[in-house]
OpenMM code with the backbone's topology and positions (N, CA, C; nanometers):
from openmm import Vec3, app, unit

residues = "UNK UNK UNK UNK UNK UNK UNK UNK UNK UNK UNK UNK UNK UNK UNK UNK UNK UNK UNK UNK UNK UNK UNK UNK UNK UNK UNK UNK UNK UNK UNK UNK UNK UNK UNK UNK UNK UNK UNK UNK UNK UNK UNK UNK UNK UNK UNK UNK UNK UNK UNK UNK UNK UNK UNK UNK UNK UNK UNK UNK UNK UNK UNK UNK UNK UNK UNK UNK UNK UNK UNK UNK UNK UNK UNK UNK UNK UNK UNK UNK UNK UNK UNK UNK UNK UNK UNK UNK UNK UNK UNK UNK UNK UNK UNK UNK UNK UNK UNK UNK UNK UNK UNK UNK UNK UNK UNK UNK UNK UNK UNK UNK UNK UNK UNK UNK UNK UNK UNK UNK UNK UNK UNK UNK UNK UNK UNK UNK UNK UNK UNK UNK UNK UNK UNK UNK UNK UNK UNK UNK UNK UNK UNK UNK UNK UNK UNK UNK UNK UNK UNK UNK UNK UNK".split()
positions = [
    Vec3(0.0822, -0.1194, 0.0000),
    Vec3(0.0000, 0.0000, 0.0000),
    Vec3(0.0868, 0.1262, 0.0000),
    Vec3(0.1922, 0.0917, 0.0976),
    Vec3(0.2617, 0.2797, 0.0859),
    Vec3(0.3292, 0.2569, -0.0534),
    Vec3(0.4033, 0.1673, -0.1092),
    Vec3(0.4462, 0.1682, -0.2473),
    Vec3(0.3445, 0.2217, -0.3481),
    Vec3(0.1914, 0.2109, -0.3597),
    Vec3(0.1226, 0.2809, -0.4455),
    Vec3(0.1529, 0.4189, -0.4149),
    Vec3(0.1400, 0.4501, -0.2647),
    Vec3(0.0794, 0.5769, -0.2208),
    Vec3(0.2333, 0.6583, -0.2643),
    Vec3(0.3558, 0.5822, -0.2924),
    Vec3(0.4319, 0.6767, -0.3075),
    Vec3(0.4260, 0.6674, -0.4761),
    Vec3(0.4067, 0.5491, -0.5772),
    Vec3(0.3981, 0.5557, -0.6887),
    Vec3(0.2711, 0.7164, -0.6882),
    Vec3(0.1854, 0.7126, -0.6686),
    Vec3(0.0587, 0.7911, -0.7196),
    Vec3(0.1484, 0.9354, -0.6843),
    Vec3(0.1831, 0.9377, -0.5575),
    Vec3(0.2573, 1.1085, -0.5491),
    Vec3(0.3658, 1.1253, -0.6168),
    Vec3(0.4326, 1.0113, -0.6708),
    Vec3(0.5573, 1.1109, -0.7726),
    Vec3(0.4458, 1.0967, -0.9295),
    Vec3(0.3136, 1.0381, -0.9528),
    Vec3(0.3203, 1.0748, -1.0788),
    Vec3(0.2384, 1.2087, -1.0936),
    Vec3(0.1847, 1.1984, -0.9740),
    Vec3(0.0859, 1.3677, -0.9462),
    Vec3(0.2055, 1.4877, -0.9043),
    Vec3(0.3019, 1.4489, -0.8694),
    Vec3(0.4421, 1.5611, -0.8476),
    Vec3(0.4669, 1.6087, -0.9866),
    Vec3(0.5033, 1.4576, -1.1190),
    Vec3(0.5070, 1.5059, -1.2322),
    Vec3(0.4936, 1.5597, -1.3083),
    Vec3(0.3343, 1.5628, -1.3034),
    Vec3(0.2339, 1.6645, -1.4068),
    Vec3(0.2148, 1.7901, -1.3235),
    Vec3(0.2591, 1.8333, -1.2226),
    Vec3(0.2334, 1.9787, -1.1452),
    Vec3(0.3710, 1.9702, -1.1962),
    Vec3(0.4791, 1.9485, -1.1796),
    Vec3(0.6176, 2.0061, -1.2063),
    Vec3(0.5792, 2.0338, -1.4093),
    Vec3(0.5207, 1.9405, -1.4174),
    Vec3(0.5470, 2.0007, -1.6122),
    Vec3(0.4100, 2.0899, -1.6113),
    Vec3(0.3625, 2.0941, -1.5396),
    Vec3(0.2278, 2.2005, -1.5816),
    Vec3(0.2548, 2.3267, -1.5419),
    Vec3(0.3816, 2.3513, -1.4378),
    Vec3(0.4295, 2.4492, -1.3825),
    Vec3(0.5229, 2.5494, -1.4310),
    Vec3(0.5928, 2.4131, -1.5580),
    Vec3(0.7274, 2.4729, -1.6090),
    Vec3(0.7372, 2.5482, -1.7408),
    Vec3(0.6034, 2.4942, -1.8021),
    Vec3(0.5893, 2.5180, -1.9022),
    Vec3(0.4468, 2.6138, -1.9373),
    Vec3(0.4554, 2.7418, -1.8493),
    Vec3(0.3843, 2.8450, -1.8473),
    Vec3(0.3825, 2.9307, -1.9255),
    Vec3(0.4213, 2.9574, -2.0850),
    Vec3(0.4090, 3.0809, -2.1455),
    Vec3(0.2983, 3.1314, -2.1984),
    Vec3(0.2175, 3.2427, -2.1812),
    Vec3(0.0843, 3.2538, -2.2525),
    Vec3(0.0397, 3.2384, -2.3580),
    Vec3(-0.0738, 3.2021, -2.3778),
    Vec3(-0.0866, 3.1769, -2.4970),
    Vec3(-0.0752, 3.2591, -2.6692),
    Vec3(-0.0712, 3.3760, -2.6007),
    Vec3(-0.0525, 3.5002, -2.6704),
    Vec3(0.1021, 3.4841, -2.7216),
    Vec3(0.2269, 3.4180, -2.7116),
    Vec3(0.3341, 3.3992, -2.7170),
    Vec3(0.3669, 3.2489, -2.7839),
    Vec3(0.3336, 3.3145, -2.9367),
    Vec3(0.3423, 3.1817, -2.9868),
    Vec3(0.4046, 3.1800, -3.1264),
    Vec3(0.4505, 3.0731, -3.2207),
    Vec3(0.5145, 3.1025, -3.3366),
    Vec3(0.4141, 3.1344, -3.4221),
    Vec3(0.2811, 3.1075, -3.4341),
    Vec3(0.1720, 3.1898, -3.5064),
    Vec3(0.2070, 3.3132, -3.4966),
    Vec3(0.2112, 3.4071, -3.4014),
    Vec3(0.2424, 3.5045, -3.3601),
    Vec3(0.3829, 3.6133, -3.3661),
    Vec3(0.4470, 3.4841, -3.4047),
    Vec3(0.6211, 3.5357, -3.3951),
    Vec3(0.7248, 3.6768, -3.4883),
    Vec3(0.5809, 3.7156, -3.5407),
    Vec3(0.6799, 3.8159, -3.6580),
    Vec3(0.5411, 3.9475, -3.6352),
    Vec3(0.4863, 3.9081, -3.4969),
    Vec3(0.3812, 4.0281, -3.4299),
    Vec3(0.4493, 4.1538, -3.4086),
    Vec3(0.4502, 4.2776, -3.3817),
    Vec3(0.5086, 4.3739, -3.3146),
    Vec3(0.4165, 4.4904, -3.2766),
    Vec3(0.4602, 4.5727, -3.1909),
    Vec3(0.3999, 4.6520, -3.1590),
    Vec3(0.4595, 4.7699, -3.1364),
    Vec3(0.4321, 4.9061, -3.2272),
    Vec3(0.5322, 4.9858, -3.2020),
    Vec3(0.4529, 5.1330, -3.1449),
    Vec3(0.5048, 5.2129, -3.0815),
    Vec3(0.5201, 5.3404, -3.0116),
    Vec3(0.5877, 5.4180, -3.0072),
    Vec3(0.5493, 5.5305, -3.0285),
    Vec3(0.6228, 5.6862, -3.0070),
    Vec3(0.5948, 5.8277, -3.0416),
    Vec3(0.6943, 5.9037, -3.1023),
    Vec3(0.6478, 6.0107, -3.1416),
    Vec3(0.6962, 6.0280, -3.2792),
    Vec3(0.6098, 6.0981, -3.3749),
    Vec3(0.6233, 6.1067, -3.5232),
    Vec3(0.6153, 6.2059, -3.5523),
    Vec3(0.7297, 6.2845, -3.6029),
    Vec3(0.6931, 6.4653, -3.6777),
    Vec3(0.6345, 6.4513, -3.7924),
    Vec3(0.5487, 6.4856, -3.8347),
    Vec3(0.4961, 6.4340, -3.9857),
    Vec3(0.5737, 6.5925, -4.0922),
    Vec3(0.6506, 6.6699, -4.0539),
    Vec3(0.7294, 6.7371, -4.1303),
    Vec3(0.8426, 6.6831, -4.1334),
    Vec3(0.9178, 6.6057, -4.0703),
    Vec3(1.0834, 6.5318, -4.1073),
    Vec3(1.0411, 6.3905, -4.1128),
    Vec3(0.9270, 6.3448, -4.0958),
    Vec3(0.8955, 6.1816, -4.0763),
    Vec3(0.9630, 6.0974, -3.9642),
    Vec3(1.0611, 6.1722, -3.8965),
    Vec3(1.1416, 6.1071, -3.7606),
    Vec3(1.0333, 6.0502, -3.6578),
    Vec3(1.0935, 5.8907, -3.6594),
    Vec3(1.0305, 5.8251, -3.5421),
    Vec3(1.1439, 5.8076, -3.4332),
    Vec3(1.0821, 5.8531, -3.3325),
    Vec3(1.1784, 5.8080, -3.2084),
    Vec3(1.0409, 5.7837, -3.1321),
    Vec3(1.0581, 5.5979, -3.0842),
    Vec3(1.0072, 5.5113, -3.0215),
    Vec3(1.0733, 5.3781, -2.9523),
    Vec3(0.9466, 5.3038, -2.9632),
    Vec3(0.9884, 5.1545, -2.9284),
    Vec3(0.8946, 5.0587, -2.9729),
    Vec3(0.9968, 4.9467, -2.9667),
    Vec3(0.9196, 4.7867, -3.0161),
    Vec3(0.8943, 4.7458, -2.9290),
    Vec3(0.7908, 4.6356, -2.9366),
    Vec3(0.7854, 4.5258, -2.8353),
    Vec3(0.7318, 4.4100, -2.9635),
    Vec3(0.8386, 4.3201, -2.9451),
    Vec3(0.8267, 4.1760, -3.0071),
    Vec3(0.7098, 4.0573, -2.9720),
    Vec3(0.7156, 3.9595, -3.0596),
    Vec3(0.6502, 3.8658, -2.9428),
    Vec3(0.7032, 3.7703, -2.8725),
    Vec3(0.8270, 3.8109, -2.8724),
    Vec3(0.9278, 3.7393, -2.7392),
    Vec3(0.9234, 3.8266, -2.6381),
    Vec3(0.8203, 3.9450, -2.6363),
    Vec3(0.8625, 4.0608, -2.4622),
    Vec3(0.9327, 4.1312, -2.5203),
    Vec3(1.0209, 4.0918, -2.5736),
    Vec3(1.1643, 4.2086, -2.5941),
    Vec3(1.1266, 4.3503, -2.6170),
    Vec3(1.1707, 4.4474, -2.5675),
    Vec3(1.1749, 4.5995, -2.6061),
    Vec3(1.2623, 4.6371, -2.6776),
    Vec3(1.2571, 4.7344, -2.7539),
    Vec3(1.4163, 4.7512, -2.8294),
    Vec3(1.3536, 4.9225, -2.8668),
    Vec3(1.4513, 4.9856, -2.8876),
    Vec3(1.4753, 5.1231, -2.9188),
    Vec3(1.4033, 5.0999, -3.0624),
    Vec3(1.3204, 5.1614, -3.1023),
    Vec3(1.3023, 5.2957, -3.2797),
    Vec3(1.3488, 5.4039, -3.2853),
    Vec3(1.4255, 5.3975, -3.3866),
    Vec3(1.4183, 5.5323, -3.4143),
    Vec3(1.4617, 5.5542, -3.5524),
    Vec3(1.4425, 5.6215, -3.6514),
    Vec3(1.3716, 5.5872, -3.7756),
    Vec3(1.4186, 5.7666, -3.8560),
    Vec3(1.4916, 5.7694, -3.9109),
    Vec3(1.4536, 5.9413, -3.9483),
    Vec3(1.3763, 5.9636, -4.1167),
    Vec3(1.2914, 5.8476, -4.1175),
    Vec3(1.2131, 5.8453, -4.2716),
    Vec3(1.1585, 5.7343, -4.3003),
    Vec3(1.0753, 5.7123, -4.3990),
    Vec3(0.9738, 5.5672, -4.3886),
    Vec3(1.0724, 5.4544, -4.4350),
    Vec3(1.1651, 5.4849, -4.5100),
    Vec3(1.2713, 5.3507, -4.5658),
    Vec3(1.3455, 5.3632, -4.4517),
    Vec3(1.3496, 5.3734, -4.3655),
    Vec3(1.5081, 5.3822, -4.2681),
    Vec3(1.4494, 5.3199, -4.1685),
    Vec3(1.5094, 5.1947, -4.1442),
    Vec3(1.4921, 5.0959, -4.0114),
    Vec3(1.5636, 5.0623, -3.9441),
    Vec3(1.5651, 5.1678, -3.8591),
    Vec3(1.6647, 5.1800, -3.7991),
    Vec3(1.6605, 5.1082, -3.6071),
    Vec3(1.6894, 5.0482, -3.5531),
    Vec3(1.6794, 4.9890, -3.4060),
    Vec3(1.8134, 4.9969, -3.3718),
    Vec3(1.8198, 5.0313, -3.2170),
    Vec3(1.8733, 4.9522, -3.1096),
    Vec3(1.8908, 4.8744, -3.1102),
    Vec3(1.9575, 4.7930, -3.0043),
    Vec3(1.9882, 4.6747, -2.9514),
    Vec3(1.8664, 4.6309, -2.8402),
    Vec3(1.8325, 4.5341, -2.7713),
    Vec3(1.7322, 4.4655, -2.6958),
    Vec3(1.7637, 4.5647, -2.5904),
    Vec3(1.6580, 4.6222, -2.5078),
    Vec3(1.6287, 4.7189, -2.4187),
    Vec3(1.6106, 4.6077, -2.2873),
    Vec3(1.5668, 4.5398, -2.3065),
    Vec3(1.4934, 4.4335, -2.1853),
    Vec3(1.4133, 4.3758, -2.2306),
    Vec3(1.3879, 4.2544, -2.1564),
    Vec3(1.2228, 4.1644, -2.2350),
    Vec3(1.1370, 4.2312, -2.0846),
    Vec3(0.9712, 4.2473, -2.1011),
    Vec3(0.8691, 4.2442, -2.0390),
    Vec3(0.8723, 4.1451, -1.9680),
    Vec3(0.7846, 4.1544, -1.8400),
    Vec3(0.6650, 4.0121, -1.8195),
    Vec3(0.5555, 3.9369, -1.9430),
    Vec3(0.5985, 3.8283, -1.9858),
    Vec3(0.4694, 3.7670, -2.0494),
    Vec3(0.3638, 3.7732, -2.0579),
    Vec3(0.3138, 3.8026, -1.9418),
    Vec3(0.1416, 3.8231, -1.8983),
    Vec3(0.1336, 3.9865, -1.9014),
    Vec3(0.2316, 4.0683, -1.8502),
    Vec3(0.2277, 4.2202, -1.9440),
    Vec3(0.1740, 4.2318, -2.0995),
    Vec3(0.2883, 4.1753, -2.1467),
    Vec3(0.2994, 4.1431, -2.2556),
    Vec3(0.1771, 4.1057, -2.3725),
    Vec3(0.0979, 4.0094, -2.3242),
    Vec3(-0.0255, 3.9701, -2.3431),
    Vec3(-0.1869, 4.0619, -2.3308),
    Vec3(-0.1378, 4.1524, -2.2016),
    Vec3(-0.2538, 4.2562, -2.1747),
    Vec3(-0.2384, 4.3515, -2.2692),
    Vec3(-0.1017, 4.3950, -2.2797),
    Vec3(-0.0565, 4.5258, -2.3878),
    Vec3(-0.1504, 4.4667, -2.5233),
    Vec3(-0.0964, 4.3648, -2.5828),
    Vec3(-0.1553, 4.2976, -2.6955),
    Vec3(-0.2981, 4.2843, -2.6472),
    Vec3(-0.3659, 4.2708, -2.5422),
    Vec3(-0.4718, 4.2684, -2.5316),
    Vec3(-0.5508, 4.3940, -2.5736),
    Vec3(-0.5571, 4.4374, -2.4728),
    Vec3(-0.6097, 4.6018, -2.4997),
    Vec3(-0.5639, 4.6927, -2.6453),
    Vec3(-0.4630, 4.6546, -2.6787),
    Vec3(-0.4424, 4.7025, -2.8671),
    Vec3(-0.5390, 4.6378, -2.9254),
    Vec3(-0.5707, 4.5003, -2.9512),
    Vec3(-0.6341, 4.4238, -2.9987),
    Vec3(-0.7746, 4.5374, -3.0007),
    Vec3(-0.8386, 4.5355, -2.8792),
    Vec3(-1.0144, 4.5494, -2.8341),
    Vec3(-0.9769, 4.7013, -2.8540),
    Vec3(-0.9162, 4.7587, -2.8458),
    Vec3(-0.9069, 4.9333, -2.8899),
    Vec3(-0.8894, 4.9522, -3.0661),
    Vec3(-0.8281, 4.9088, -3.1351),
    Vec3(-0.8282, 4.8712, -3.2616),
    Vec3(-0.9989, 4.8410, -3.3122),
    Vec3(-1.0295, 4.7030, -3.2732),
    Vec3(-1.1689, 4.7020, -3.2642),
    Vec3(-1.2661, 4.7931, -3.2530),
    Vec3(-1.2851, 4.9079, -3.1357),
    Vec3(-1.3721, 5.0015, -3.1341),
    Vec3(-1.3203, 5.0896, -3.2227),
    Vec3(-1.2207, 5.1461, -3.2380),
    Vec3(-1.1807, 5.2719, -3.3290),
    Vec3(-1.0850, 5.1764, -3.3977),
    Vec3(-1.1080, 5.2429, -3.5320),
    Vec3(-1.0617, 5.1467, -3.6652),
    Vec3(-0.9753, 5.2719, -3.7603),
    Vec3(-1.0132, 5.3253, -3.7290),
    Vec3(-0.8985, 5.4530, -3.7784),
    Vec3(-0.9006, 5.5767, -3.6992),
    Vec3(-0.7901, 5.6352, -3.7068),
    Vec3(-0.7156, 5.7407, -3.6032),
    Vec3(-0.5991, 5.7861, -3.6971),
    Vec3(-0.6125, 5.9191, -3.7066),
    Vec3(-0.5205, 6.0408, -3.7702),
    Vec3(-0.5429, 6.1356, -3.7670),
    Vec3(-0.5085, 6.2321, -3.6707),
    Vec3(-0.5301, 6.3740, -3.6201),
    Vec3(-0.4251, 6.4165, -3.7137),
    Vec3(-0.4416, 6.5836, -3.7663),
    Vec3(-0.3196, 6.6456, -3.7993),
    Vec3(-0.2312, 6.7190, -3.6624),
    Vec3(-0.1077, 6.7071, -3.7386),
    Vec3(-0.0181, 6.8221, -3.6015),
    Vec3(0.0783, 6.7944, -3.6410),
    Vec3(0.1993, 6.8547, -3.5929),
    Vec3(0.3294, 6.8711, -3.6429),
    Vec3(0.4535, 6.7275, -3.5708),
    Vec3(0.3417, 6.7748, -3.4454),
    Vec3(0.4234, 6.6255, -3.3893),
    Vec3(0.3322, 6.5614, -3.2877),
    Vec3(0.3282, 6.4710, -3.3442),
    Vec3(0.1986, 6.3265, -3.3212),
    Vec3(0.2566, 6.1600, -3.2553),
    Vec3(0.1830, 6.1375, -3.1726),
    Vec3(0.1834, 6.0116, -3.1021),
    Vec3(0.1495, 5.9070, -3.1716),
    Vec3(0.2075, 5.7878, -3.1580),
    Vec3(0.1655, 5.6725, -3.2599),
    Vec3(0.1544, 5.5763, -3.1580),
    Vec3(0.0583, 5.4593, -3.2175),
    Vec3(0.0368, 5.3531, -3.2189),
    Vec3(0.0418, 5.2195, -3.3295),
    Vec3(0.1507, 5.1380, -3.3310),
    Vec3(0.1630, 5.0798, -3.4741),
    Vec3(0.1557, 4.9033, -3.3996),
    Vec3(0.0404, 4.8505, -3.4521),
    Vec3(0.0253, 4.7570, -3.4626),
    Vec3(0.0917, 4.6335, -3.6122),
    Vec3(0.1399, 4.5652, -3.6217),
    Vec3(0.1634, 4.4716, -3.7145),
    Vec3(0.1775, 4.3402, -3.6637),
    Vec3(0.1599, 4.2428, -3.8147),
    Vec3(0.1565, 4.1150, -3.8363),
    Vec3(0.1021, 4.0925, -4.0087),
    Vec3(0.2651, 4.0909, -4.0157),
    Vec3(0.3298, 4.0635, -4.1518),
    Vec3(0.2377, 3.9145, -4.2172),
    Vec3(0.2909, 3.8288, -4.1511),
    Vec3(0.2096, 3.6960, -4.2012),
    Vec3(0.0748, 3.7093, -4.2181),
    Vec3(0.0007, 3.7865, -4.1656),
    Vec3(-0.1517, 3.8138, -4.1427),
    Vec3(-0.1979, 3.9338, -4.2627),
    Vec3(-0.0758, 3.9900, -4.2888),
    Vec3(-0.1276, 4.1511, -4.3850),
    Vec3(-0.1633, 4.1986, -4.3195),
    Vec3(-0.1361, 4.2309, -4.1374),
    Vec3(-0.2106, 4.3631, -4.1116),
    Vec3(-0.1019, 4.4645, -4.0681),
    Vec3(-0.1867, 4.5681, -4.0539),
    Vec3(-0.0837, 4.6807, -4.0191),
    Vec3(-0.1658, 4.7762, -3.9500),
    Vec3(-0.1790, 4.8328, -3.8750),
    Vec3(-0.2840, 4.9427, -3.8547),
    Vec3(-0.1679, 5.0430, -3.7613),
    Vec3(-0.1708, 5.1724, -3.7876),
    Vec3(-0.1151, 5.3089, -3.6971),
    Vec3(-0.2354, 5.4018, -3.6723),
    Vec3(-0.2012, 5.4160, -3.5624),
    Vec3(-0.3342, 5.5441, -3.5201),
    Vec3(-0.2352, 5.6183, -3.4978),
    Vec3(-0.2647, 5.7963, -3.4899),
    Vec3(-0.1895, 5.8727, -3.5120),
    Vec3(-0.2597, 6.0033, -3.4774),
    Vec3(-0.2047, 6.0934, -3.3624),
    Vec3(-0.3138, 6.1502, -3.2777),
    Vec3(-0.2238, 6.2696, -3.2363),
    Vec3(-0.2565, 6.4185, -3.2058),
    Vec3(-0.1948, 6.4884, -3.1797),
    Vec3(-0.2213, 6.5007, -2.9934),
    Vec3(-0.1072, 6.4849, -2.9232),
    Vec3(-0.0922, 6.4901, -2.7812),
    Vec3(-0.1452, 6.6157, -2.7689),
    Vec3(-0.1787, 6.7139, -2.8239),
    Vec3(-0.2670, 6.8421, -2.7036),
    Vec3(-0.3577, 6.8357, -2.7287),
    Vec3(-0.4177, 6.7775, -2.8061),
    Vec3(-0.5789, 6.7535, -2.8609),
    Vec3(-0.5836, 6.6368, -2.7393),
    Vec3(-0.7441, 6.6636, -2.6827),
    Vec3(-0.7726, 6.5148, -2.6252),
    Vec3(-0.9019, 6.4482, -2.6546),
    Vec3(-0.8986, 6.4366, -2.7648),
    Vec3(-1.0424, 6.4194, -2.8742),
    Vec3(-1.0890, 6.2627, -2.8332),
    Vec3(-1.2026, 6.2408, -2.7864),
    Vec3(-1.2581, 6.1102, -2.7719),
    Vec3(-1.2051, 5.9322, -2.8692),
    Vec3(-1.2035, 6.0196, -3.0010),
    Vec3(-1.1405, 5.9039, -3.1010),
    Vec3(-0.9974, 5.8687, -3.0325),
    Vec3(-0.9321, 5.9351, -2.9822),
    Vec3(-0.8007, 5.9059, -2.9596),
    Vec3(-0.7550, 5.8755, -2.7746),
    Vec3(-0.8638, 5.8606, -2.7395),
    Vec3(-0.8733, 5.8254, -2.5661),
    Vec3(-0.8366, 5.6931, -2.5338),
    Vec3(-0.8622, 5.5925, -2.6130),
    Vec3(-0.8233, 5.4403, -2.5792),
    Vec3(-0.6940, 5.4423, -2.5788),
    Vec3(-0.6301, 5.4988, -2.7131),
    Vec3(-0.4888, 5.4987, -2.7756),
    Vec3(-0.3779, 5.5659, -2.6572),
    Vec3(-0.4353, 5.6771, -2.6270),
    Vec3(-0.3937, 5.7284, -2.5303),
    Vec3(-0.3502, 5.6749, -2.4082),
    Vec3(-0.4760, 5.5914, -2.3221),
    Vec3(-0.4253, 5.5187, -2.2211),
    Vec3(-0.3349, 5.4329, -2.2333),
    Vec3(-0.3321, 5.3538, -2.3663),
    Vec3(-0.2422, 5.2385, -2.4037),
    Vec3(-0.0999, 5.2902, -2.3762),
    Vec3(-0.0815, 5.4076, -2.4782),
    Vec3(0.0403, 5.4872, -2.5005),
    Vec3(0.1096, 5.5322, -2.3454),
    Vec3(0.0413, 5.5789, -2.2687),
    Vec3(0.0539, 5.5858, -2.1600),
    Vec3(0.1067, 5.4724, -2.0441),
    Vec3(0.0563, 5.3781, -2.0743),
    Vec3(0.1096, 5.2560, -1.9992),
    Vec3(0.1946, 5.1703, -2.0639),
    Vec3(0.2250, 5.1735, -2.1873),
    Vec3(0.3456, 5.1312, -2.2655),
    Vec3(0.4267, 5.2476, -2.2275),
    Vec3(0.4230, 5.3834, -2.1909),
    Vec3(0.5482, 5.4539, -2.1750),
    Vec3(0.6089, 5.4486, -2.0323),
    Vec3(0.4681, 5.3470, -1.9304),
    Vec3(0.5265, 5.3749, -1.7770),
    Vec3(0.6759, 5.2759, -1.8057),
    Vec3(0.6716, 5.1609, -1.9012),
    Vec3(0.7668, 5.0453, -1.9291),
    Vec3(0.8805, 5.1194, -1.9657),
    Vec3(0.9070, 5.2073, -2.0045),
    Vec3(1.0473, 5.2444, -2.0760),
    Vec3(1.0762, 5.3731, -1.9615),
    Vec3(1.0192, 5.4325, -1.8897),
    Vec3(1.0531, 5.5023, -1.8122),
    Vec3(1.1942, 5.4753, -1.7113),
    Vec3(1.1809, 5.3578, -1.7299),
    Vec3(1.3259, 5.3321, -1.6155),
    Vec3(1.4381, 5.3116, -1.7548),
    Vec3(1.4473, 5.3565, -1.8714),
    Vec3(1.5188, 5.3527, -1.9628),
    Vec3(1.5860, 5.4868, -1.9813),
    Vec3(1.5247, 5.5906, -1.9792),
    Vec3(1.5569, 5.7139, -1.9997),
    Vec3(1.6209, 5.7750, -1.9116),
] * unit.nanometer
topology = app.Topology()
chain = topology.addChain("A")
for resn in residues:
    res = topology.addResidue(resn, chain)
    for name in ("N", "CA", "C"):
        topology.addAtom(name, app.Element.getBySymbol(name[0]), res)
C-alpha cells in the first residue's frame, strides 16, 4: 500500500512540475512570432520616429527611424513580463476594434503601430498629444502605460 501511495505522489508531483514549467501565454506563440507593436512620437514634417518595439518574445528595443525607408533599431532594451505582454496585446487588440482609424493632424503626433506581416495587417493610429479628442482616448491610455515600461530607460 505505501508503495502505491508513493507511486501515485511522484506521478501527481510530475504533471504539477510540467504544468508548472511550461507556463508561457498563450498570446506567445510562433503563429504570432513576426507580431510587433510599435510606439512613439512622429513629426509628420521630417517623418522622424523616435520610439519603441515590443516583439513577441517581450523584448523591447529602441526605434528610431529618421524616414519611412530607414529601419533603424537599437539593440534589446529588456524583455517584459509575459502576462504584461499579453494585456498590452490585449487592450491594442479590443481598442483597434472600437476605433478602426485614427489620424489627427499636427506637427508632432503620437503613434500607435500595430503589425503582423504573415496576417497583412498593419494598422497606426496617429493623434496629436494636445488635442484630447474622444477618437483618440483608448490609444492614449495604451500609449501611456506602454510609456510607464520604458521610463526606467531614460
Amino acid at each position: 500500500m505505501f508503495r502505491k501511495l508513493n507511486y501515485l505522489f511522484f506521478i501527481v508531483s510530475f504533471f504539477i512540475l510540467i504544468g508548472c514549467t511550461s507556463n508561457h501565454p498563450e498570446c506567445i506563440n510562433d503563429g504570432n512570432k513576426e507580431l510587433k507593436i510599435r510606439w512613439g512620437t512622429f513629426n509628420s514634417k521630417t517623418g522622424r520616429i523616435n520610439g519603441y518595439q515590443l516583439n513577441n518574445n517581450a523584448g523591447l528595443s529602441r526605434l528610431i527611424k529618421s524616414n519611412e525607408k530607414d529601419n533603424a533599431f537599437d539593440s534589446l532594451l529588456f524583455n517584459i513580463d509575459e502576462n504584461q505582454y499579453c494585456n498590452y496585446l490585449g487592450m491594442i487588440r479590443d481598442t483597434i476594434l472600437k476605433i478602426q482609424a485614427l489620424s489627427e493632424p499636427g506637427d508632432s503626433l503620437h503613434f500607435i503601430e500595430y503589425t503582423d506581416a504573415p496576417r497583412n495587417v498593419r494598422m497606426r493610429a496617429l493623434w496629436n498629444p494636445v488635442n484630447k479628442t474622444f477618437g483618440s482616448k483608448g490609444f492614449r491610455a495604451i500609449y501611456d502605460s506602454l510609456q510607464a515600461i520604458v521610463k526606467v530607460v531614460r
